[in-house]
N, C-alpha and C positions, 0 to 999 in steps of 0.2 A: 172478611171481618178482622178489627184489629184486636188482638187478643189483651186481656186485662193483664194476664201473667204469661210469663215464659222463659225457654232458659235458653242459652246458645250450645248444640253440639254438634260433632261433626267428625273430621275423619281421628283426633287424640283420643276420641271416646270408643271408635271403634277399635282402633290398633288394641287401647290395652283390653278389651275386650279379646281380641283373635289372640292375643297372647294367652289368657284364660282359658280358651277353647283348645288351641293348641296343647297345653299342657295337660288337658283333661281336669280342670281344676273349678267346678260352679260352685262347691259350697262355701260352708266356711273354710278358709285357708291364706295361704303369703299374703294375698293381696286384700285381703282385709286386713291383716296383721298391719301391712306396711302403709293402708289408710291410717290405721288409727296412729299409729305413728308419726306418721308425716305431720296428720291433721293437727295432733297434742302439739307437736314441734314449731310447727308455724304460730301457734295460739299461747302458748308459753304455758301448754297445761303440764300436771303431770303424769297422766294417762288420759285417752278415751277408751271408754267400752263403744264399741260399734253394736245396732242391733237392728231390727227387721224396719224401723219406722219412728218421726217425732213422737207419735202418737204412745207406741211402744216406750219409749225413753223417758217418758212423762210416767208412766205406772212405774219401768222398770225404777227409777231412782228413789219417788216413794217408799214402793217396799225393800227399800236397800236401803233407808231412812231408818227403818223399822220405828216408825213412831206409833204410839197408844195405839190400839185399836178402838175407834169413835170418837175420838179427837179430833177438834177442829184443823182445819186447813182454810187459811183467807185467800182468795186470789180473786182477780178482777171479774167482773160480771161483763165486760167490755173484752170477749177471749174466745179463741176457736172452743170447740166444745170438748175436745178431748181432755182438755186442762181440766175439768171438773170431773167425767168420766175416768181417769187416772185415779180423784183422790177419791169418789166413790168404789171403784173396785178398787181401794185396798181397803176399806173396811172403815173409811174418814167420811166426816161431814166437810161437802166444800160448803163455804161460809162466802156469799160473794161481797165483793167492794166496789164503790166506786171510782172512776178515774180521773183524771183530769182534762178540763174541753180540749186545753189545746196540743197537749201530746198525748192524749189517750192513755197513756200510763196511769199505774196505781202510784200514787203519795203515802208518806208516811202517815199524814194525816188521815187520809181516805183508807189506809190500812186499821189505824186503832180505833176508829169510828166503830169496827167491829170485832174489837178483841175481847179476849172474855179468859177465864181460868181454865176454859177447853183449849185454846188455841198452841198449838203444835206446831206448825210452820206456816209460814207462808210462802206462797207462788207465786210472783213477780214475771210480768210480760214485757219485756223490751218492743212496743208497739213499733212494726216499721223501721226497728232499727235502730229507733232513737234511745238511748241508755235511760232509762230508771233513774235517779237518783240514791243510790244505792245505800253510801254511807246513813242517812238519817234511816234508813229502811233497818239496814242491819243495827242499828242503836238500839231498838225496838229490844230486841233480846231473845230473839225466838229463830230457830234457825231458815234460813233462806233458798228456794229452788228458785233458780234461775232458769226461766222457759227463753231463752236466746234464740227460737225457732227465727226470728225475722233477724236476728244479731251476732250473723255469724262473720262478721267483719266491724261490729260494732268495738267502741275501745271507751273507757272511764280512765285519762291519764292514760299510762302504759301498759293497763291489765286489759284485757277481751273481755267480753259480756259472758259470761257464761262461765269464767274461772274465778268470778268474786264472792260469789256466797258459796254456803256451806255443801248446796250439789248444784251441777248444771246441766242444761240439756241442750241437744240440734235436731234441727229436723234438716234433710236431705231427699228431700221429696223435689216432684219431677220442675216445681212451680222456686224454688227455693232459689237463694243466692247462688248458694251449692247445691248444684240439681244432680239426683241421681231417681231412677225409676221409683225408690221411696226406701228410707234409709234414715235412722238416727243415732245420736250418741249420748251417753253421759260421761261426765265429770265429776269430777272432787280434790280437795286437798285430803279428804280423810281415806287413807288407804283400805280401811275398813271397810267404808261403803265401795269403793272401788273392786275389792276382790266378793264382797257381796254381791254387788252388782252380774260380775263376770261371769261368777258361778250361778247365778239365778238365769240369763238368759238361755242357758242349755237344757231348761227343766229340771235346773239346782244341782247340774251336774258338773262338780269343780272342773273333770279334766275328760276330753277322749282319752275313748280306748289305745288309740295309737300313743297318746300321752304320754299314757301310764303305763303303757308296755315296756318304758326303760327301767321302770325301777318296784312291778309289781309281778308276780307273778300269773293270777290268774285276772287281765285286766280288763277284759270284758265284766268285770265286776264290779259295781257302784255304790255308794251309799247318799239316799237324798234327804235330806235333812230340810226343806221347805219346799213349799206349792209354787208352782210357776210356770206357767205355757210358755212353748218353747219359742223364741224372741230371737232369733240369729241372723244377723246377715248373711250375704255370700259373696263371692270373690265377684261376681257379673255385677256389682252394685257398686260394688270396692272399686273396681278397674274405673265403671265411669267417673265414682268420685276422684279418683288420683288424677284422671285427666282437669276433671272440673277445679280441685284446687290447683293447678299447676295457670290453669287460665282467672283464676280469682280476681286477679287486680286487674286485668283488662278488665272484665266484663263490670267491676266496680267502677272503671272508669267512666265505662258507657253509663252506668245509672245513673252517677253523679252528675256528669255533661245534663243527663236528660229533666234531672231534677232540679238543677239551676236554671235552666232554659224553662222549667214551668214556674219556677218563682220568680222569673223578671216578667214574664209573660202575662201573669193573674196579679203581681202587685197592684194594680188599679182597678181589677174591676170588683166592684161595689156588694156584689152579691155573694163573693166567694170569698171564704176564708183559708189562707193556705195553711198547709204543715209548719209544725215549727223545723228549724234548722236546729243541729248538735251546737249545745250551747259550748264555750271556751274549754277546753282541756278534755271534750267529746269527739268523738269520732261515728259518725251514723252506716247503717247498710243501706238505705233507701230500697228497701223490702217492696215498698209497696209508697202511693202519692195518695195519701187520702183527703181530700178538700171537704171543707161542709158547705151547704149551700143555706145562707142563712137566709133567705126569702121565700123559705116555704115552699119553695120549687124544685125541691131536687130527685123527686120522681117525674119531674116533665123534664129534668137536665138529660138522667139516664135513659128515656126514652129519643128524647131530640138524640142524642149521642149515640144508639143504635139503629134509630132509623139511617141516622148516617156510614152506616159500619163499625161503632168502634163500640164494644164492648167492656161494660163497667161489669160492680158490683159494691157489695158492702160488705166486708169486716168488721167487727163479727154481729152478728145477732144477741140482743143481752142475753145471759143465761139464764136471769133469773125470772124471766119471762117464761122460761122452761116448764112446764104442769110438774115434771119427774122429780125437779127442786121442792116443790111446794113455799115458794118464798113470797112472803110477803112485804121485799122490801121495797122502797121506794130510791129508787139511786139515779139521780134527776139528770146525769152530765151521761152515763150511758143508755138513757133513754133522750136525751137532746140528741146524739152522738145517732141512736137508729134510725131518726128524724130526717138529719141534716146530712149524714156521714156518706161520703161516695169515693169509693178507689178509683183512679183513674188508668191508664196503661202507662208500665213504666217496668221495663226489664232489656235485657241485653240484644231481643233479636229485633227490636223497632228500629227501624231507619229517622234517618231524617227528615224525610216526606209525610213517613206517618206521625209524627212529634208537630211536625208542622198543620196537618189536618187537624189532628186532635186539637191544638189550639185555637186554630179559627173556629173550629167546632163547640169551641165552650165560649171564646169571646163573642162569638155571632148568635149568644143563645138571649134571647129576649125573655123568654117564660109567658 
Protein backbone atom coordinates (compact mmCIF):
# COMPACT_ATOMS: atom_id res chain seq x y z
CA UNK A 1 0.00 0.00 0.00
CA UNK A 2 1.16 3.60 -0.88
CA UNK A 3 0.91 5.46 2.26
CA UNK A 4 -0.87 9.01 2.30
CA UNK A 5 1.83 10.45 4.71
CA UNK A 6 5.25 9.58 5.79
CA UNK A 7 8.48 10.68 6.75
CA UNK A 8 12.05 9.61 5.71
CA UNK A 9 14.46 8.04 8.69
CA UNK A 10 17.17 6.18 9.00
CA UNK A 11 20.73 5.46 10.26
CA UNK A 12 21.10 10.10 11.43
CA UNK A 13 18.03 9.31 13.50
CA UNK A 14 19.49 6.53 15.17
CA UNK A 15 23.12 7.72 15.91
CA UNK A 16 21.80 10.65 17.70
CA UNK A 17 19.55 8.39 19.43
CA UNK A 18 22.53 5.80 20.73
CA UNK A 19 24.30 9.00 21.65
CA UNK A 20 21.17 9.56 24.20
CA UNK A 21 21.25 6.07 25.34
CA UNK A 22 24.81 6.13 25.87
CA UNK A 23 24.91 8.95 28.09
CA UNK A 24 21.93 7.75 30.14
CA UNK A 25 19.99 10.83 29.15
CA UNK A 26 15.74 10.06 28.00
CA UNK A 27 14.14 12.76 29.64
CA UNK A 28 14.17 16.17 29.30
CA UNK A 29 17.87 17.37 28.95
CA UNK A 30 21.05 18.78 26.26
CA UNK A 31 19.27 17.44 23.47
CA UNK A 32 16.10 19.03 23.84
CA UNK A 33 17.80 22.04 24.99
CA UNK A 34 19.87 22.08 21.69
CA UNK A 35 16.62 21.24 19.59
CA UNK A 36 15.02 24.01 20.56
CA UNK A 37 17.81 26.02 19.76
CA UNK A 38 18.96 25.01 16.64
CA UNK A 39 15.19 24.72 15.61
CA UNK A 40 14.49 28.91 16.78
CA UNK A 41 17.98 29.49 14.88
CA UNK A 42 17.29 28.15 11.57
CA UNK A 43 13.50 29.91 11.91
CA UNK A 44 14.88 33.30 12.97
CA UNK A 45 12.67 32.75 16.23
CA UNK A 46 13.56 33.94 19.40
CA UNK A 47 13.10 31.08 21.47
CA UNK A 48 10.99 27.71 21.15
CA UNK A 49 9.58 25.88 24.01
CA UNK A 50 9.68 22.27 22.96
CA UNK A 51 6.79 19.94 24.58
CA UNK A 52 5.29 16.53 24.50
CA UNK A 53 3.15 17.07 21.10
CA UNK A 54 1.24 19.75 18.15
CA UNK A 55 -1.61 18.81 20.02
CA UNK A 56 -0.05 19.88 23.54
CA UNK A 57 1.50 23.30 21.98
CA UNK A 58 -1.90 24.42 20.83
CA UNK A 59 -3.43 24.27 24.75
CA UNK A 60 0.14 25.11 26.01
CA UNK A 61 0.20 28.73 24.20
CA UNK A 62 -3.44 29.55 24.94
CA UNK A 63 -3.03 29.38 28.54
CA UNK A 64 0.27 31.24 28.23
CA UNK A 65 -2.07 33.79 26.38
CA UNK A 66 -3.82 34.07 29.51
CA UNK A 67 -6.89 35.47 27.76
CA UNK A 68 -10.61 35.94 29.55
CA UNK A 69 -11.82 33.13 30.61
CA UNK A 70 -15.16 32.44 28.08
CA UNK A 71 -14.07 34.47 25.66
CA UNK A 72 -14.26 33.75 22.18
CA UNK A 73 -11.45 32.22 20.11
CA UNK A 74 -12.22 32.24 15.89
CA UNK A 75 -10.44 29.46 14.14
CA UNK A 76 -11.30 27.51 11.01
CA UNK A 77 -14.09 24.91 10.96
CA UNK A 78 -11.81 23.41 7.98
CA UNK A 79 -8.99 22.12 11.02
CA UNK A 80 -7.63 19.02 12.75
CA UNK A 81 -9.68 18.73 15.97
CA UNK A 82 -7.17 19.52 18.47
CA UNK A 83 -7.36 23.15 17.46
CA UNK A 84 -10.78 23.46 19.04
CA UNK A 85 -10.18 21.00 21.81
CA UNK A 86 -6.96 23.51 22.94
CA UNK A 87 -9.37 26.55 23.06
CA UNK A 88 -12.18 24.44 24.99
CA UNK A 89 -9.95 23.20 27.76
CA UNK A 90 -8.80 26.48 28.63
CA UNK A 91 -11.94 27.57 29.54
CA UNK A 92 -12.64 29.56 25.69
CA UNK A 93 -15.63 29.27 23.37
CA UNK A 94 -14.04 28.11 19.89
CA UNK A 95 -16.23 30.19 17.41
CA UNK A 96 -15.69 28.39 14.06
CA UNK A 97 -15.09 30.23 10.43
CA UNK A 98 -15.15 29.59 7.23
CA UNK A 99 -12.26 29.18 4.56
CA UNK A 100 -11.43 29.71 1.43
CA UNK A 101 -12.23 26.92 -1.72
CA UNK A 102 -9.09 27.23 -3.10
CA UNK A 103 -6.52 27.32 -0.25
CA UNK A 104 -8.48 26.15 2.46
CA UNK A 105 -7.22 28.87 4.56
CA UNK A 106 -9.28 31.27 7.00
CA UNK A 107 -9.50 35.13 5.29
CA UNK A 108 -9.71 38.03 6.93
CA UNK A 109 -13.13 38.29 5.63
CA UNK A 110 -14.16 34.72 6.73
CA UNK A 111 -12.59 35.62 9.99
CA UNK A 112 -15.02 38.99 10.94
CA UNK A 113 -18.00 37.27 9.52
CA UNK A 114 -17.80 36.05 13.07
CA UNK A 115 -16.34 38.53 15.27
CA UNK A 116 -18.24 39.82 18.11
CA UNK A 117 -17.15 42.01 21.62
CA UNK A 118 -16.34 38.28 22.89
CA UNK A 119 -13.51 37.59 20.57
CA UNK A 120 -10.09 37.29 22.19
CA UNK A 121 -7.88 35.86 19.56
CA UNK A 122 -7.89 34.18 16.86
CA UNK A 123 -6.37 30.74 15.48
CA UNK A 124 -5.08 30.72 11.94
CA UNK A 125 -4.09 27.33 10.05
CA UNK A 126 -1.42 27.54 7.51
CA UNK A 127 -3.39 24.63 5.41
CA UNK A 128 -0.72 22.37 3.58
CA UNK A 129 1.74 24.75 3.99
CA UNK A 130 0.53 27.44 2.04
CA UNK A 131 0.91 30.88 4.17
CA UNK A 132 -2.38 32.73 5.50
CA UNK A 133 -2.45 35.94 4.34
CA UNK A 134 -1.46 37.14 7.44
CA UNK A 135 -0.96 41.09 7.35
CA UNK A 136 -5.01 41.71 6.66
CA UNK A 137 -5.60 39.03 9.40
CA UNK A 138 -3.37 40.79 11.93
CA UNK A 139 -5.20 44.43 10.93
CA UNK A 140 -8.19 42.91 12.48
CA UNK A 141 -6.74 43.97 15.99
CA UNK A 142 -7.17 40.98 17.99
CA UNK A 143 -4.11 38.92 18.85
CA UNK A 144 -3.10 36.04 16.51
CA UNK A 145 -2.01 32.06 17.14
CA UNK A 146 -0.30 30.89 14.54
CA UNK A 147 -1.16 26.68 14.14
CA UNK A 148 2.22 26.36 11.58
CA UNK A 149 1.58 22.44 12.15
CA UNK A 150 1.72 22.03 8.11
CA UNK A 151 4.30 25.27 8.04
CA UNK A 152 7.11 24.43 9.20
CA UNK A 153 9.23 25.55 6.17
CA UNK A 154 6.55 27.71 5.07
CA UNK A 155 8.08 31.74 4.67
CA UNK A 156 5.71 35.30 4.16
CA UNK A 157 8.85 37.44 2.57
CA UNK A 158 11.76 36.62 4.87
CA UNK A 159 9.68 35.78 8.31
CA UNK A 160 8.66 31.68 8.93
CA UNK A 161 4.91 30.95 9.43
CA UNK A 162 4.93 30.51 12.85
CA UNK A 163 7.05 33.81 14.01
CA UNK A 164 4.41 36.41 12.59
CA UNK A 165 1.65 36.71 15.08
CA UNK A 166 1.43 37.33 18.56
CA UNK A 167 2.09 33.22 19.48
CA UNK A 168 3.03 30.25 17.33
CA UNK A 169 3.00 26.83 17.22
CA UNK A 170 4.63 23.11 15.54
CA UNK A 171 3.73 19.92 15.48
CA UNK A 172 6.48 17.24 15.16
CA UNK A 173 4.70 14.37 14.95
CA UNK A 174 5.64 10.97 13.17
CA UNK A 175 3.58 12.12 9.75
CA UNK A 176 5.13 15.96 9.78
CA UNK A 177 7.67 17.78 7.56
CA UNK A 178 9.61 17.45 10.67
CA UNK A 179 8.90 14.03 11.93
CA UNK A 180 9.66 12.95 15.36
CA UNK A 181 7.70 9.94 17.31
CA UNK A 182 5.39 13.14 18.29
CA UNK A 183 6.72 16.32 19.57
CA UNK A 184 5.72 20.12 19.41
CA UNK A 185 6.70 23.74 20.05
CA UNK A 186 5.68 27.20 20.70
CA UNK A 187 6.67 30.63 20.07
CA UNK A 188 6.51 34.30 20.52
CA UNK A 189 8.05 37.78 20.30
CA UNK A 190 6.57 38.34 23.82
CA UNK A 191 8.96 37.08 26.40
CA UNK A 192 6.34 36.79 28.77
CA UNK A 193 4.41 34.29 27.09
CA UNK A 194 7.61 32.50 26.32
CA UNK A 195 8.87 32.16 30.06
CA UNK A 196 5.03 31.39 30.87
CA UNK A 197 5.00 28.98 28.50
CA UNK A 198 8.23 27.13 29.88
CA UNK A 199 7.26 27.14 33.31
CA UNK A 200 3.71 25.73 32.57
CA UNK A 201 5.01 22.63 30.62
CA UNK A 202 6.66 21.18 34.03
CA UNK A 203 3.35 21.26 35.99
CA UNK A 204 4.03 25.23 36.55
CA UNK A 205 7.15 24.34 37.74
CA UNK A 206 9.76 27.36 36.74
CA UNK A 207 13.05 25.19 37.40
CA UNK A 208 14.28 21.39 38.32
CA UNK A 209 15.52 20.52 41.34
CA UNK A 210 18.97 20.15 39.93
CA UNK A 211 18.29 23.80 38.70
CA UNK A 212 17.83 25.33 41.51
CA UNK A 213 20.41 23.50 43.56
CA UNK A 214 22.97 26.37 42.49
CA UNK A 215 21.57 29.13 43.99
CA UNK A 216 18.81 27.56 46.57
CA UNK A 217 19.24 25.84 49.50
CA UNK A 218 16.53 23.42 50.22
CA UNK A 219 15.81 22.76 46.34
CA UNK A 220 13.68 19.98 46.20
CA UNK A 221 11.28 22.75 47.04
CA UNK A 222 8.64 24.48 44.66
CA UNK A 223 6.08 26.89 44.44
CA UNK A 224 3.18 26.56 41.71
CA UNK A 225 1.40 29.15 40.98
CA UNK A 226 -0.98 27.75 38.07
CA UNK A 227 -2.82 24.26 36.69
CA UNK A 228 -1.10 22.47 34.22
CA UNK A 229 -0.56 18.69 33.23
CA UNK A 230 2.78 17.97 32.70
CA UNK A 231 3.70 18.59 28.82
CA UNK A 232 7.53 17.76 28.39
CA UNK A 233 9.45 16.48 25.92
CA UNK A 234 12.49 14.32 26.08
CA UNK A 235 15.98 14.05 24.62
CA UNK A 236 14.65 10.31 22.34
CA UNK A 237 12.43 12.88 20.56
CA UNK A 238 14.87 15.80 20.53
CA UNK A 239 17.80 13.51 19.06
CA UNK A 240 15.23 12.41 16.11
CA UNK A 241 14.27 15.81 15.56
CA UNK A 242 18.06 17.21 15.42
CA UNK A 243 18.70 14.57 12.83
CA UNK A 244 15.37 15.46 11.01
CA UNK A 245 16.14 19.32 10.87
CA UNK A 246 19.68 18.72 9.71
CA UNK A 247 17.91 16.70 6.60
CA UNK A 248 14.99 19.46 6.09
CA UNK A 249 15.87 20.84 2.89
CA UNK A 250 16.46 17.49 1.15
CA UNK A 251 13.36 15.93 2.02
CA UNK A 252 11.60 19.63 1.09
CA UNK A 253 13.15 19.05 -2.04
CA UNK A 254 11.65 15.71 -2.68
CA UNK A 255 8.01 17.27 -1.81
CA UNK A 256 8.48 20.07 -4.04
CA UNK A 257 9.89 17.65 -7.23
CA UNK A 258 6.68 15.61 -6.17
CA UNK A 259 4.25 18.36 -6.19
CA UNK A 260 5.12 20.09 -9.42
CA UNK A 261 5.07 16.71 -11.04
CA UNK A 262 1.24 16.55 -9.76
CA UNK A 263 0.60 20.01 -11.15
CA UNK A 264 1.73 19.40 -14.81
CA UNK A 265 0.28 16.06 -14.51
CA UNK A 266 -3.63 17.11 -13.29
CA UNK A 267 -3.53 20.55 -15.25
CA UNK A 268 -5.82 19.10 -17.78
CA UNK A 269 -7.97 16.86 -16.53
CA UNK A 270 -11.53 18.21 -16.32
CA UNK A 271 -12.71 16.83 -13.13
CA UNK A 272 -9.92 17.69 -10.69
CA UNK A 273 -9.12 20.87 -9.25
CA UNK A 274 -5.51 21.33 -8.06
CA UNK A 275 -3.90 23.03 -4.93
CA UNK A 276 -3.11 26.42 -5.24
CA UNK A 277 0.73 27.20 -5.54
CA UNK A 278 2.59 29.94 -2.92
CA UNK A 279 1.68 32.98 -4.48
CA UNK A 280 4.95 35.87 -5.18
CA UNK A 281 7.04 36.62 -2.09
CA UNK A 282 5.43 32.94 -0.49
CA UNK A 283 7.36 30.12 0.18
CA UNK A 284 5.00 26.68 0.82
CA UNK A 285 5.78 23.14 2.89
CA UNK A 286 3.66 21.05 0.77
CA UNK A 287 2.45 19.27 4.04
CA UNK A 288 0.07 17.45 2.21
CA UNK A 289 -1.57 17.60 -1.99
CA UNK A 290 -5.20 18.03 -1.38
CA UNK A 291 -7.24 17.94 -5.00
CA UNK A 292 -11.08 18.36 -5.00
CA UNK A 293 -12.89 16.32 -7.27
CA UNK A 294 -15.62 18.50 -8.52
CA UNK A 295 -17.86 15.92 -10.32
CA UNK A 296 -19.25 14.36 -7.47
CA UNK A 297 -17.00 11.43 -7.59
CA UNK A 298 -14.66 11.74 -5.23
CA UNK A 299 -15.60 8.75 -3.05
CA UNK A 300 -15.44 6.46 -6.20
CA UNK A 301 -11.84 8.47 -6.77
CA UNK A 302 -10.70 7.17 -3.26
CA UNK A 303 -12.09 3.93 -3.64
CA UNK A 304 -10.76 3.33 -7.32
CA UNK A 305 -7.28 4.65 -5.69
CA UNK A 306 -7.16 1.93 -2.90
CA UNK A 307 -8.41 -0.82 -4.67
CA UNK A 308 -5.32 0.08 -6.59
CA UNK A 309 -2.97 0.40 -3.53
CA UNK A 310 -2.56 3.80 -2.72
CA UNK A 311 -4.08 5.20 0.07
CA UNK A 312 -5.84 8.51 0.52
CA UNK A 313 -7.72 10.35 2.98
CA UNK A 314 -9.35 13.70 3.98
CA UNK A 315 -8.23 16.81 6.10
CA UNK A 316 -10.10 17.73 8.07
CA UNK A 317 -13.63 16.69 8.91
CA UNK A 318 -15.68 20.24 9.55
CA UNK A 319 -15.84 20.80 13.17
CA UNK A 320 -18.64 22.34 13.33
CA UNK A 321 -20.45 19.39 12.34
CA UNK A 322 -19.15 18.14 15.74
CA UNK A 323 -22.65 17.43 18.28
CA UNK A 324 -19.80 18.59 21.47
CA UNK A 325 -19.84 22.18 19.47
CA UNK A 326 -23.47 22.52 19.22
CA UNK A 327 -23.13 24.89 16.15
CA UNK A 328 -25.52 25.73 14.16
CA UNK A 329 -23.54 27.32 11.53
CA UNK A 330 -23.77 27.00 8.09
CA UNK A 331 -20.13 27.56 6.50
CA UNK A 332 -20.70 26.36 2.75
CA UNK A 333 -16.76 26.19 1.38
CA UNK A 334 -15.88 23.84 4.42
CA UNK A 335 -18.77 21.78 3.78
CA UNK A 336 -18.13 21.86 -0.23
CA UNK A 337 -14.42 21.20 0.81
CA UNK A 338 -15.88 17.62 3.02
CA UNK A 339 -17.72 16.89 -0.39
CA UNK A 340 -15.05 17.25 -2.80
CA UNK A 341 -11.75 17.45 -0.73
CA UNK A 342 -9.20 14.35 -1.10
CA UNK A 343 -5.33 14.27 0.14
CA UNK A 344 -3.49 12.47 -2.14
CA UNK A 345 0.35 10.83 -1.24
CA UNK A 346 2.86 13.19 -1.11
CA UNK A 347 5.92 12.97 1.31
CA UNK A 348 9.76 12.25 1.23
CA UNK A 349 9.78 8.20 1.22
CA UNK A 350 7.70 7.86 -2.40
CA UNK A 351 9.83 6.92 -5.16
CA UNK A 352 9.40 7.65 -8.58
CA UNK A 353 7.42 4.62 -9.57
CA UNK A 354 5.00 5.29 -6.85
CA UNK A 355 4.39 9.20 -8.12
CA UNK A 356 4.17 7.72 -11.40
CA UNK A 357 1.33 4.97 -10.34
CA UNK A 358 -0.51 7.28 -8.50
CA UNK A 359 -0.81 9.30 -11.53
CA UNK A 360 -1.97 7.09 -13.97
CA UNK A 361 -4.21 6.07 -11.11
CA UNK A 362 -6.05 9.23 -10.96
CA UNK A 363 -5.76 10.03 -14.83
CA UNK A 364 -7.19 6.52 -15.82
CA UNK A 365 -10.19 7.26 -13.24
CA UNK A 366 -13.37 7.38 -15.32
CA UNK A 367 -15.97 7.54 -12.32
Amino acid sequence: MISVFGSLVGPEELEEIRTSIENQWMGLGPKVKQFEEDFATRLGLPSLVMVDSGSNALYLALKAMNLPRGSEVILPAFTWIACAQAVALNGLKPVFCDVDLETQNVTAETISAQMSDKTSAVMIVHYAGKPVEMAKIMALGVPVLEDAAHAVDSKIGERYCGGIGAVGCYSFDAVKNLATPEGGGVTSSDPAILERARRLRYCGIAKSGFEAATNKARWWEYQIDDFCPKLLPNDIVASIGLAQLRKLDTCQATRRRIWEQYQGEFENVSWLARPVDAAPGEQHSYFTYNIRVVNGKRDELARHLLDKGIYTTLRYHPLHYYPIYESNLKLPMSEQLNEEALCIPLHPRLSSADVETIVAAIRGFNG
